[in-house]
N, C-alpha and C positions, 0 to 999 in steps of 0.2 A: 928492909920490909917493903914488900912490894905497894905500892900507891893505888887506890880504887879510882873508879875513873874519873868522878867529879871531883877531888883532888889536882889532876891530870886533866881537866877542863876547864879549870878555875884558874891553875898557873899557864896555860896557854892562851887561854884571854886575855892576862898579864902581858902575855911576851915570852914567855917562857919555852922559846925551842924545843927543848929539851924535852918538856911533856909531849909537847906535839907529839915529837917521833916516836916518844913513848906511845901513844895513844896509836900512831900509825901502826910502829912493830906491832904491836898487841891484835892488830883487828885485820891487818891488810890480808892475811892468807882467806879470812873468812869473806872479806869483803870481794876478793878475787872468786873465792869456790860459789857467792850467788851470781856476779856475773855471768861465770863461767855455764851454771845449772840455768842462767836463762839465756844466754845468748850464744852458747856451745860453739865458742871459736877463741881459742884459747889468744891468738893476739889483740883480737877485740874487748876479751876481758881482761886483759892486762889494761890496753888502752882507759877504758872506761874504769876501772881502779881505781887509775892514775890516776883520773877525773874527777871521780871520789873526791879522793881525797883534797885534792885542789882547791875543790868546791867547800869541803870543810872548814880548810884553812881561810879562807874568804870569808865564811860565814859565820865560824865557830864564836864571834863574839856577839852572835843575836842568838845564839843556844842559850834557852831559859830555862831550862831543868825540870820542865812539866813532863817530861819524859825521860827514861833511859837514855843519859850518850849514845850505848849500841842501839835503841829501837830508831833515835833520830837517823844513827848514820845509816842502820837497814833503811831506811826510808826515801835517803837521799839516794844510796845506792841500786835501790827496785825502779823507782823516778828516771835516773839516769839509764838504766839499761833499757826502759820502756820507751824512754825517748830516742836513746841509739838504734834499738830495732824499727821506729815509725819510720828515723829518718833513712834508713840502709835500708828499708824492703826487697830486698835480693828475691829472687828466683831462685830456689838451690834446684842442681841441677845436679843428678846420679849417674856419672858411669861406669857399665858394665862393660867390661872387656871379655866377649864371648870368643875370642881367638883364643884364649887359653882352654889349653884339653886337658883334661885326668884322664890317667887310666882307671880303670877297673881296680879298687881295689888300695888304689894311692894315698888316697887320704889317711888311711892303718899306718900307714909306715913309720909315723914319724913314732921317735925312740922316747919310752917311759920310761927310762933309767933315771927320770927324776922323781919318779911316784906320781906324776901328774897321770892321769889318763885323757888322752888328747880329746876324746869325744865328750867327756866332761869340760875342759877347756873350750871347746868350740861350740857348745851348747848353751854356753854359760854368755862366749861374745855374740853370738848372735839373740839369743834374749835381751843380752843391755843393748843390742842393736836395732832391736822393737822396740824395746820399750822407749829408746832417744825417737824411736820415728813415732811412735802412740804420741807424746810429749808433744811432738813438733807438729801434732794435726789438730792439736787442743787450740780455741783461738788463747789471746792475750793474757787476758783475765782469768780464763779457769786454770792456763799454765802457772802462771804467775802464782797462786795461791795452791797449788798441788805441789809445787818446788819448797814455799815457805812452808806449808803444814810438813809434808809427807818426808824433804829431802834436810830442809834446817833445822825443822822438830818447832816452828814456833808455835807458842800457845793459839787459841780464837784470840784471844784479848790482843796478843801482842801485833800478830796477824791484821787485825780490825786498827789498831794504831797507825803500825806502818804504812798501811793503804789508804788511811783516814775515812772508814767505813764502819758501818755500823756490826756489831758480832752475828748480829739475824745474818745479814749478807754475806758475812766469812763462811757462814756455817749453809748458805745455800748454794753461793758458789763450791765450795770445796764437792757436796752432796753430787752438783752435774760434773763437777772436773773428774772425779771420781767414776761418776758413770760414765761420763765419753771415754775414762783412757782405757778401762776395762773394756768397753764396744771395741775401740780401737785395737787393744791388743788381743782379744778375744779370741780373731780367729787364728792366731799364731797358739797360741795357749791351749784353746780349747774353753770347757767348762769349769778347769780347776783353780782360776782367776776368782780369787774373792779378795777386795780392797776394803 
C-alpha cells in the first residue's frame, strides 16, 4: 500500500532515506514540468529541480504541516525559479537565418503517409510558438500565476498559499495576466482568442 505524504514526511524527518526518495520519485517530474513552464530551458530546469529538492532535504525538518507537503514544495519551487530568473536576466536573442530559400510550393511536399496533415502540424508549432513568446512578454508576476492557474490547474486558494498572498490578489492578477496574454497573442490569432 502506497504511503500519503505526511507519512512520507514524518519518517523523513526521522532519518528515513527511503521516504525522502519516495517523496522525490513521486513529485520530481512535476516539480521539473513548473520549472520548466516558468523558466523554458530545459537544463536550467533540471538544475533548479535538483535545487528543490536539496533545499527540501535541508529543510524538510522545519515543515510544520500547516500546509500540503505538495503546496509547501510548489512554493519552494515557484521561489527558486523566481530567484533563478532575477539572478540570469539574459537577453534572449532570436536568430533568423534568411539564407535559406523555399521554393514555390516546397513546404506541400513533405509525405502524409502518416495521416498527419503537415499544415496542421505546422500550425499547431507555430501557435505554441506564440503562445511561449505571449508568455514570455508577460512580466513576472502575471507569468508566474498564468502558468499555476491555466498550465498546473491550481486552485485561487492553493495559488494565493503558494505565493503567500491574498485570493483578491490571485484572482486580480490572474484577471490582467489573462488580459495581456490575449493582447499579446491577439494579433497572431485574430478575434477568436477568448481566455
Amino acid at each position: 500500500m502506497e504511503q500519503d505524504d505526511t507519512e512520507l514526511v514524518e519518517l523523513a524527518q526521522k532519518g528515513d532515506r527511503d521516504a525522502f526518495r519516495q517523496l522525490v520519485e513521486r513529485y520530481q517530474r512535476r516539480v521539473y514540468s513548473i520549472c520548466y513552464g516558468m523558466l523554458k530551458n530545459a537544463d536550467d530546469s533540471m538544475d533548479v529541480s535538483q535545487e528543490v529538492f536539496v533545499k527540501v532535504y535541508r529543510y524538510l525538518e522545519k515543515f510544520n504541516f500547516q500546509s500540503s507537503f505538495y503546496t509547501w514544495l510548489y512554493r519552494i519551487t515557484v521561489n527558486m525559479c523566481i530567484d533563478h530568473i532575477r539572478k540570469n536576466q539574459r537577453v534572449k536573442k532570436v536568430e533568423y537565418d534568411d539564407g535559406i530559400s523555399r521554393e514555390d510550393g516546397d513546404e506541400h511536399t513533405l509525405p502524409s503517409t502518416l495521416g498527419l496533415n503537415p499544415d496542421k502540424v505546422y500550425g499547431r508549432k507555430e501557435l505554441r510558438a506564440k503562445m511561449l513568446e505571449a508568455l514570455d512578454s508577460l512580466g513576472e508576476k502575471h507569468r508566474t500565476i498564468l502558468i499555476l492557474r491555466e498550465v498546473d490547474g491550481l486552485s485561487y486558494e492553493e495559488i494565493a498559499d503558494v505565493l503567500n498572498i491574498s485570493k483578491g490578489t490571485v484572482m486580480s492578477r490572474l484577471f490582467h495576466a489573462r488580459r495581456y496574454f490575449q493582447e499579446a497573442i491577439g494579433e497572431y490569432v485574430g478575434d477568436d482568442l477568448e481566455i
